[in-house]
ZAVO-425147 format. One record per residue (C-alpha): residue in three letters; y, z negated, x negated. Coordinates in pm, whole numbers, padded with zeros to 5 digits, always signed. Layout:
ZAVO-425147
AlaYZX...
end
This chain:
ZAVO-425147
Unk+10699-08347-09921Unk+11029-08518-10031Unk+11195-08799-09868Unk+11494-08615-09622Unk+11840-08660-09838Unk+11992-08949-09634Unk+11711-09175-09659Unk+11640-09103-10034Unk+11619-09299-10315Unk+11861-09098-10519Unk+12124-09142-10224Unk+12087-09501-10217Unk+12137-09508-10554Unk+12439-09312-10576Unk+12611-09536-10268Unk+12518-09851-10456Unk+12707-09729-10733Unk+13013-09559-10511Unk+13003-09932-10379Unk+13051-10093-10666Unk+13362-09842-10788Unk+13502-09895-10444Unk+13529-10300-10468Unk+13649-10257-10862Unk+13895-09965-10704Unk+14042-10152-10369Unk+14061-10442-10667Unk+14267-10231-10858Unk+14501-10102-10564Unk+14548-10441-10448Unk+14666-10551-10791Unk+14896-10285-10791Unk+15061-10322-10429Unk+15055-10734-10476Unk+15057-10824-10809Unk+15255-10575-11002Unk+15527-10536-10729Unk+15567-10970-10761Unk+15565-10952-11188Unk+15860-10647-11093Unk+16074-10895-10874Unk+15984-11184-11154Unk+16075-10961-11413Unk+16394-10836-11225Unk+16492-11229-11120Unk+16486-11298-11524Unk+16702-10984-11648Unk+16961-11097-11336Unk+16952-11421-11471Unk+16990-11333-11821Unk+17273-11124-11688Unk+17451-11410-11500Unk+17411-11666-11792Unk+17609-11430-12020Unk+17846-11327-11721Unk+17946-11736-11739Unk+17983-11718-12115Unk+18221-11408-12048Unk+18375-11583-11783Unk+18524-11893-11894Unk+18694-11700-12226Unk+18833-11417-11999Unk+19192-11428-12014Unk+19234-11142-11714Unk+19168-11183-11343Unk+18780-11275-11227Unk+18770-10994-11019Unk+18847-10760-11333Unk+18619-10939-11536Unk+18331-10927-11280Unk+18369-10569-11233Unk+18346-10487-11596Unk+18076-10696-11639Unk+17861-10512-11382Unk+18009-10129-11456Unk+17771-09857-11474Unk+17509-10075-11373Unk+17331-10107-11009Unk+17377-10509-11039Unk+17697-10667-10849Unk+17868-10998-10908Unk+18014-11262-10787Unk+18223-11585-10825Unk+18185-11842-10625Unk+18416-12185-10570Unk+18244-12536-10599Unk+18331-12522-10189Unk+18170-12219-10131Unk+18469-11977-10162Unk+18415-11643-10248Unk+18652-11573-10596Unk+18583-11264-10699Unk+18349-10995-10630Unk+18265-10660-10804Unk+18196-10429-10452Unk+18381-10622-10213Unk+18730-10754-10168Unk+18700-11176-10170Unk+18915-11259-09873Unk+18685-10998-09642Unk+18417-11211-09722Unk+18296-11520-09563Unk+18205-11860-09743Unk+17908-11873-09896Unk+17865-12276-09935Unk+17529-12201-09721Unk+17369-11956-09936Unk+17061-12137-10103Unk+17112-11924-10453Unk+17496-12109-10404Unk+17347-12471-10269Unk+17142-12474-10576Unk+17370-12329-10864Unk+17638-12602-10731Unk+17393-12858-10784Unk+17287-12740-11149Unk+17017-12536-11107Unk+16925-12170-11076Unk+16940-12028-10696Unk+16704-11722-10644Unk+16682-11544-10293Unk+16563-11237-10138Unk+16784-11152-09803Unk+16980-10870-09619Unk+17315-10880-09753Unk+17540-10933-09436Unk+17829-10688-09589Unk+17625-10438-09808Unk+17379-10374-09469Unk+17044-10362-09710Unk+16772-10584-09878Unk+16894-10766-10180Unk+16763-11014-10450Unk+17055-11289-10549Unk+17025-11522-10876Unk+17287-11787-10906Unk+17366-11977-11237Unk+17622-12281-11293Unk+17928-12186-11405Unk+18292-12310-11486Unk+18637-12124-11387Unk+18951-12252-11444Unk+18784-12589-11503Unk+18632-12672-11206Unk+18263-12601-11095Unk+18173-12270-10951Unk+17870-12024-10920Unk+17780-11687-11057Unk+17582-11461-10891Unk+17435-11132-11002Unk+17242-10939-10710Unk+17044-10595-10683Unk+16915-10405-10461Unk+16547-10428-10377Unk+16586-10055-10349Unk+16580-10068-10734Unk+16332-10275-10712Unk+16117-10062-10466Unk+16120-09775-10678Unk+16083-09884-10981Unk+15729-10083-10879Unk+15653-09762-10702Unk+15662-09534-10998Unk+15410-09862-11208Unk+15206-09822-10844Unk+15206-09435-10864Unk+15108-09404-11213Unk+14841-09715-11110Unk+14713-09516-10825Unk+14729-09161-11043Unk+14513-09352-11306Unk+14282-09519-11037Unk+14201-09219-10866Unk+14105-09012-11272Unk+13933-09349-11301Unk+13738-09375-10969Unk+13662-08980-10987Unk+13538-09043-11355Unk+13315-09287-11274Unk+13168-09134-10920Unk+13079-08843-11176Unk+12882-09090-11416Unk+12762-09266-11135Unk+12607-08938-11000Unk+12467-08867-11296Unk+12360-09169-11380Unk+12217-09143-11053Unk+12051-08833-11094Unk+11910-08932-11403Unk+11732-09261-11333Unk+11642-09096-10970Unk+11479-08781-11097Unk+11138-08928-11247Unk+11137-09231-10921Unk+11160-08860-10735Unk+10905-08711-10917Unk+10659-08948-10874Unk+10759-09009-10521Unk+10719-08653-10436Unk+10318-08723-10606Unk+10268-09006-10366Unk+10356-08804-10079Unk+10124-08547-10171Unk+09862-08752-10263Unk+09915-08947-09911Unk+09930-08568-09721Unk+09608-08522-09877Unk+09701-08269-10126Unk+09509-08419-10443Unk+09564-08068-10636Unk+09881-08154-10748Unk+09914-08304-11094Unk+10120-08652-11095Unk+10409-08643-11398Unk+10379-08795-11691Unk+10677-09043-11689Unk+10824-09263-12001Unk+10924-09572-12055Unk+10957-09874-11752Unk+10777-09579-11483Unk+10472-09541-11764Unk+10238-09788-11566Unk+10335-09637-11277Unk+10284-09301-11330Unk+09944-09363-11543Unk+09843-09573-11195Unk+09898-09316-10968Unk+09741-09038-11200Unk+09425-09267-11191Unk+09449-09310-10833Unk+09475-08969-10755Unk+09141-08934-10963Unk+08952-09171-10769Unk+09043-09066-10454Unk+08983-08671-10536Unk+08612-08812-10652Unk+08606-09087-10311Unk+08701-08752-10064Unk+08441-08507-10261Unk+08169-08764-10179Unk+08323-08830-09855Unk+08333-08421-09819Unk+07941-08361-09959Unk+07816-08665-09697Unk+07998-08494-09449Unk+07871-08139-09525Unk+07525-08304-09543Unk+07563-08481-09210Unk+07651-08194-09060Unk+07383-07995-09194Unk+07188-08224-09032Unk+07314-08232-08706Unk+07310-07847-08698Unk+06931-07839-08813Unk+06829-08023-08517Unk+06644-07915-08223Unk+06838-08143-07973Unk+07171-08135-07887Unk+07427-08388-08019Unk+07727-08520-07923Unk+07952-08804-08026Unk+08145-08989-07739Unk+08444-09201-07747Unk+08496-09320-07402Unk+08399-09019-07227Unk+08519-08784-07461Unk+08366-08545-07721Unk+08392-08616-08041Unk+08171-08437-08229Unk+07847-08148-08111Unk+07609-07983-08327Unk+07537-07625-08330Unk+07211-07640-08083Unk+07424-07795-07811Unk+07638-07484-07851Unk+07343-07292-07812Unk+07174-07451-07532Unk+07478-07467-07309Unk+07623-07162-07425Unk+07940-07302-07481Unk+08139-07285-07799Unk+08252-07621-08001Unk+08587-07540-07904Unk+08520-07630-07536Unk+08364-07915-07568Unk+08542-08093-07878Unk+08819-08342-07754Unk+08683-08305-07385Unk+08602-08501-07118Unk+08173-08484-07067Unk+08268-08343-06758Unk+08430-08068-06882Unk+08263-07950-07125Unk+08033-07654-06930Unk+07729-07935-06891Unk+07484-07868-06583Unk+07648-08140-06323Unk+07324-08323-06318Unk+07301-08369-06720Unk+07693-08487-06724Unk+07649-08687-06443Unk+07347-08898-06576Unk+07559-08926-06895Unk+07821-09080-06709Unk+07585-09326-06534Unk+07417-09385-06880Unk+07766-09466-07080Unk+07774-09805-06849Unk+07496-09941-07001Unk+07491-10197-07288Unk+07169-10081-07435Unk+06974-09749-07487Unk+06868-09543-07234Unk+06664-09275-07181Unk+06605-09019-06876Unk+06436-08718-06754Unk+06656-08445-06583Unk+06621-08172-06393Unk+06555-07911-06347Unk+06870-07713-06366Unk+07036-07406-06250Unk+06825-07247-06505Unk+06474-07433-06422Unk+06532-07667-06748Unk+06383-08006-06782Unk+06592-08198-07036Unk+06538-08584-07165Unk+06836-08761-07257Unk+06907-09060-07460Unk+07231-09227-07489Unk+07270-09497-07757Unk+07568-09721-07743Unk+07757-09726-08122Unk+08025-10024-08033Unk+08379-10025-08004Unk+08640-09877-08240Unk+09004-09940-08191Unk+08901-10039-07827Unk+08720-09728-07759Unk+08352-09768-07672Unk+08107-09474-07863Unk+07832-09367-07806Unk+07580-09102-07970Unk+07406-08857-07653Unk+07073-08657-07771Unk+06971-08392-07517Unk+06602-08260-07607Unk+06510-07974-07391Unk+06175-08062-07212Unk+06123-07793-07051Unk+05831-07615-07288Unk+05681-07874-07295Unk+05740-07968-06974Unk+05527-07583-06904Unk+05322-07640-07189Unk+05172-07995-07000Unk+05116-07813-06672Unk+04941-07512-06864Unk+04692-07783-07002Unk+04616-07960-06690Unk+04583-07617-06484Unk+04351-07519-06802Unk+04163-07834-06748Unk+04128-07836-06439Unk+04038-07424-06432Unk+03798-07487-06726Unk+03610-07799-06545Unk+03596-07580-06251Unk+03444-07286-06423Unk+03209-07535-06610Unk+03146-07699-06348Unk+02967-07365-06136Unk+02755-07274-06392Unk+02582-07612-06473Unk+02552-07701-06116Unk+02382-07372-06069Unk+02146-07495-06377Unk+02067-07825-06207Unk+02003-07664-05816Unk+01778-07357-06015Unk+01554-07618-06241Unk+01527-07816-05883Unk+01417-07514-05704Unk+01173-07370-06012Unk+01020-07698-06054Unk+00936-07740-05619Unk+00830-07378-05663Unk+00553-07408-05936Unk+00465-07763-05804Unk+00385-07541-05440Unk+00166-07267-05725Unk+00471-06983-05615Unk+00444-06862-05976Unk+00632-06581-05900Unk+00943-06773-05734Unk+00969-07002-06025Unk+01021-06737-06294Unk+01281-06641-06052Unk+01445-06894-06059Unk+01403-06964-06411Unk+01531-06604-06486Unk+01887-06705-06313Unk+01875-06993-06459Unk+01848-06763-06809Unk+02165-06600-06680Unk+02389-06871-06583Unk+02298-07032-06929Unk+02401-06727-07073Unk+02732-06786-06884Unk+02804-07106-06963Unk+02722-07009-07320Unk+02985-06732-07323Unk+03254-06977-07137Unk+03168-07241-07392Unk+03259-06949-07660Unk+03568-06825-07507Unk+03684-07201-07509Unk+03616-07221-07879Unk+03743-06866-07966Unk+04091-06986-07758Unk+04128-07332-07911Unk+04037-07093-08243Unk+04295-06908-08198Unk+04608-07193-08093Unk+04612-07255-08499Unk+04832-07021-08733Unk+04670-06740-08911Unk+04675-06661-09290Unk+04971-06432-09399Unk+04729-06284-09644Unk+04460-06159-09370Unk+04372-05762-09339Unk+04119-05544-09089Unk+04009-05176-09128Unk+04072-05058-08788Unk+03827-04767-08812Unk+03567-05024-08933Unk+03662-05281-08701Unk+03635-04990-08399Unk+03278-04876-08524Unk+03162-05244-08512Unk+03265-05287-08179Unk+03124-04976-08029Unk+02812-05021-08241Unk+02802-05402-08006Unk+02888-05223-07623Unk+02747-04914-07660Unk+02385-05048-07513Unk+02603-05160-07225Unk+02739-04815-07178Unk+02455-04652-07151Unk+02289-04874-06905Unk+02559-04767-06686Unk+02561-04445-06792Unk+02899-04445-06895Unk+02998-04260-07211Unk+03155-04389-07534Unk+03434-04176-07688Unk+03635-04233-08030Unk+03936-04042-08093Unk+04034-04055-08451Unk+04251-03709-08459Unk+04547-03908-08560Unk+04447-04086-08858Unk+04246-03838-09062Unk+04242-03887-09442Unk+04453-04208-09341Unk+04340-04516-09419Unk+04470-04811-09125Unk+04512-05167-09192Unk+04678-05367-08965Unk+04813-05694-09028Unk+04570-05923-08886Unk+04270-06117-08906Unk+03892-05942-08901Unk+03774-06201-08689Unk+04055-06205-08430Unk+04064-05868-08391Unk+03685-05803-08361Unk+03779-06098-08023Unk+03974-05866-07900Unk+03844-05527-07891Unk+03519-05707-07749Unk+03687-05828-07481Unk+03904-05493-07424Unk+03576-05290-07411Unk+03330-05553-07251Unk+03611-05504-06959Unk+03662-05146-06968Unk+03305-05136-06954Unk+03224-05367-06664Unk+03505-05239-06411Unk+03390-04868-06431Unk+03107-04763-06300Unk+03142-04329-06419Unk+03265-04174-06627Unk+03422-04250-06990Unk+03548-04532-07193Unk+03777-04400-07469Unk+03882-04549-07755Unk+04177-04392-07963Unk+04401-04480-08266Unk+04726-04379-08396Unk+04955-04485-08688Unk+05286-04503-08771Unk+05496-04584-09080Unk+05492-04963-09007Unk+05270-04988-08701Unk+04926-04863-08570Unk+04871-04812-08188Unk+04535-04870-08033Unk+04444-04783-07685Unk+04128-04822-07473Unk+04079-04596-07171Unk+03847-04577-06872Unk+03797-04414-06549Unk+03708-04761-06377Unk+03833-04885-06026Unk+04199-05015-06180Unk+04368-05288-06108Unk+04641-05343-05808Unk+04987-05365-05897Unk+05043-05676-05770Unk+04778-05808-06022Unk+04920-05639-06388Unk+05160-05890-06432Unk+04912-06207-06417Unk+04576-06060-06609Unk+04676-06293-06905Unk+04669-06585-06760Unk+04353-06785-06850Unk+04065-06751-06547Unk+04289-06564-06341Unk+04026-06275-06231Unk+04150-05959-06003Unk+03837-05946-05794Unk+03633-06281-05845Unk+03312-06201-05663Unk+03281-05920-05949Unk+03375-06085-06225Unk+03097-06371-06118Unk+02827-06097-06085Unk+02927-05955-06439Unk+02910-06265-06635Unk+03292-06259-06649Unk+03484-06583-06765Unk+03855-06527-06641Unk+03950-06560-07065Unk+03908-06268-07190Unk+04234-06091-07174Unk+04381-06431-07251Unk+04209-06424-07577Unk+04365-06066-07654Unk+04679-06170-07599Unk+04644-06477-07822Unk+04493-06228-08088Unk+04789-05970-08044Unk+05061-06239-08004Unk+04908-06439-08384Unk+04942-06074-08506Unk+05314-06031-08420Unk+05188-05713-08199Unk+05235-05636-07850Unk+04998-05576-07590Unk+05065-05327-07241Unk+04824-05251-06958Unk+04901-04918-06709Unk+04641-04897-06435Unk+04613-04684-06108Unk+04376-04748-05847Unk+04044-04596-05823Unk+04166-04321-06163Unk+04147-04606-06420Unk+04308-04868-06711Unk+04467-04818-07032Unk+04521-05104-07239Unk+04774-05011-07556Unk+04813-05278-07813Unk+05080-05201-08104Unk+05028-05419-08460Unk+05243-05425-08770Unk+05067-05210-09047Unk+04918-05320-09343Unk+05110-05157-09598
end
């Protein structure tokens, strides 16, 4: 943006100029109101004189009366004359009559053409009532000493160095506008490419690097190839400025925690996830105090405590109004212009906060559950081995038959552990089962079950004929889960049927398992996924139940990208519906 007019360089230029013709002008104009009017009088003084020198010449051959002489020497002139006695008597005079006037013995032009010489003077004449210059020469009348004097009016003399100082000041003012033009030109001219290249700077300085900088000649060459280059480097210095900025915030914005950058106690800079996790935009926090910016009170505050420190800290808070657990750590940057920094990195704990307390609960459930069954093996053996040492043959397979069965339990628990840690690792993308297949093996595995209860065994494949139905998942998971699905469905109903039925959509495939079992109480649907959580525990012990099977579906369901719904009613029965993405 250009310089603003008063302050510019062209202005200053033009001024220094406009000087200069101003001193050579008042120069001029004092010449012509000191000098020129003194060289007038000078000049005047020396035509008087010459004028009285040829009066005396006149004078002393005149034959008629001085004050006929005098007059005729002076007619049709301006000048006037007079004679003058050696005692200061006035003889003749060409405007006035000599006896009206007064002796002039004290005039100086008088004192000094008595004595010789040539008497100038510049008074008020006392009869003519105005300014008037008086030259005096020697002279001789009647042979005795006298004086002649011509005078004039400085009247005369006024205008006539007025007209030389008019046609001076006509001339000084065609000369000063003449040269205020060329100055302003001049001006212009030698302005324009100083302009032009100022006008780049500016640019360059607003950040505007776009703009080309002119290609100036002669003294301004350097100067213009300089700022050309200039420009150049710092067009390249901002792009990799721009590109490590881009980067960093890239970055930032790809983290998991939230950051912010404080100066003092006020925001700086955030990344993206601390929008996100405190669900406030960058505009409310940017250029904010940390207590303003929508923080819980117990993160800001902690920040606040932390920004006193002279070293990094870290802390565990919460949890918050929303039952987060966050970990911050503040790390002091040093001072800038005074103002202390510091980068703040919020990591939300809280998952993993849950994800601790899930393992110790599952620790402590699965030492529990492993716990019954070996101490059952141990108290069995104990009571087998007093039994055949006392010859009760008949008690000790007894015992050794329950010990059979709470091996068997242990050995299931020990596989449901192994199928669950299985299943905590990412499937492949590429992995396909044949649902019908997949249903026919598991029946073909529970059906001896059913019918040692009695119960029967229904498949309902209405939906899918001349279909085939892949789902996306693994054979291996989903053999887990329909065991478990139907190993329960089986165990919790003691008449009736167990039906198995499958459905497919464009992009998903619905299968549900039905019985006509004792169902599960409301207050328990929402908690039969968690691990070793068991409705009714006395009849999950007495049917070799583990507490992990419905866990395990939900793992397999949840690897799958599925979804997985119970409905139950008491004492009528359970559906469990799982939904998977289709193979297609």
């Amino acid at each position: 943006m250009r310089t603003q007019w008063p302050d510019s360089y062209r202005l200053r230029l033009i001024l220094g100029y406009v000087l200069v013709v101003s001193v050579l002008a008042g120069a001029w104009a004092w010449s012509l109101y000191g000098p020129i009017t003194d060289a007038v009088i000078e000049q005047q003084q020396a035509h008087l004189q010459s004028v009285a020198q040829a009066g005396v010449l006149v004078i002393a051959c005149a034959d008629d009366s001085p004050g006929q002489v005098v007059k005729q020497l002076v007619a049709h002139t301006d000048l006037r004359m007079t004679i003058v006695g050696s005692d200061g008597t006035v003889l003749a005079d060409s405007a006035e009559d000599p006896l009206a006037m007064g002796n002039h013995s004290e005039r100086p032009e008088i004192v000094e053409a008595l004595s010789g010489g040539v008497g100038k003077d510049i008074r008020r004449s006392a009869t003519q009532g105005f300014d008037q210059m008086y030259v005096a020469v020697p002279a001789t009348y009647l042979g005795e000493s006298a004086a002649l004097r011509v005078s004039e009016s400085l009247e005369r003399i006024s205008e006539l160095s007025g007209n030389a100082r008019q046609t001076g000041l006509v001339l000084l003012g065609l000369s000063v506008i003449l040269a205020l033009i060329l100055a302003a030109r001049t001006a212009t001219n030698t302005a324009r490419p100083v302009e032009r290249l100022a006008d780049a700077a500016c640019a360059m300085a607003a950040g505007d690097l776009t703009s080309g900088v002119p290609a100036e000649n002669g003294a301004l060459e350097p100067l213009s190839a300089a700022l050309t280059q200039l420009r150049m480097q710092m067009k390249a210095r901002i792009g990799e400025l721009e590109a490590e900025r881009q980067s960093l915030r890239t970055v930032l914005d790809g983290l998991g925690d939230a950051v912010f950058l404080l100066e003092g106690r006020s925001v700086r800079l955030v990344n993206r996830t601390a929008t996100q996790m405190f669900r406030t935009s960058v505009a409310e926090m940017r250029n904010h105090d940390i207590a303003e910016t929508g923080l819980p009170a117990s993160v800001s505050s902690a920040i606040a405590d932390a920004l006193a420190e002279t070293s990094s800290t870290t802390l565990d808070v919460g949890p918050d109004p929303l039952q987060r657990y966050m970990r911050l750590t503040v790390v002091p940057l040093g001072v800038v212009d005074g103002t202390p920094r510091h980068l703040v990195v919020i990591a939300d704990t809280t998952d993993r906060m849950r994800l601790d307390r899930v393992r110790r609960d599952f620790v402590a459930n699965a030492s529990h559950e492993l716990k019954t069954p070996t101490s059952g093996i141990l108290l069995l053996s104990e009571a087998a081995a007093n039994a055949a040492s006392d010859g009760d043959t008949d008690q000790a397979l007894a015992f050794l038959s329950q010990i059979e069965a709470e091996a068997a339990h242990l050995r299931q628990l020990v596989l449901d552990l192994l199928n669950l840690s299985r299943l905590e690792s990412t499937p492949s993308a590429a992995s396909m089962t044949d649902m019908r297949q997949a249903i026919d093996l598991s029946l073909t595995t529970h059906r001896r079950a059913a019918n040692a209860k009695k119960l029967e065994l229904r498949v309902d494949f209405s939906a899918i004929e001349g279909v085939d139905v892949y789902v996306q998942a693994d054979r291996t998971d989903m053999a887990i889960a329909l065991d478990n699905v139907l190993a329960n469905a089986i165990a919790y109903t003691e008449t009736g049927t167990v039906t198995v039925a499958l459905a497919a959509a464009v992009s998903t495939v619905t299968l549900s398992v039905s019985d006509t079992g004792m169902g599960i109480p409301a207050e328990d649907l929402p908690r039969v996924f968690e691990r070793f959580y068991r409705v009714d525990r006395a009849r999950s012990r007495d049917s070799g139940g583990t507490g992990l099977g419905l866990s395990l579906v939900r793992h397999v369901i949840e690897r799958a990208e599925g979804t997985i719904e119970i409905t139950s009613a008491m004492n009528v029965g359970t559906t469990v519906t799982i939904t998977l993405p289709r193979a297609l």
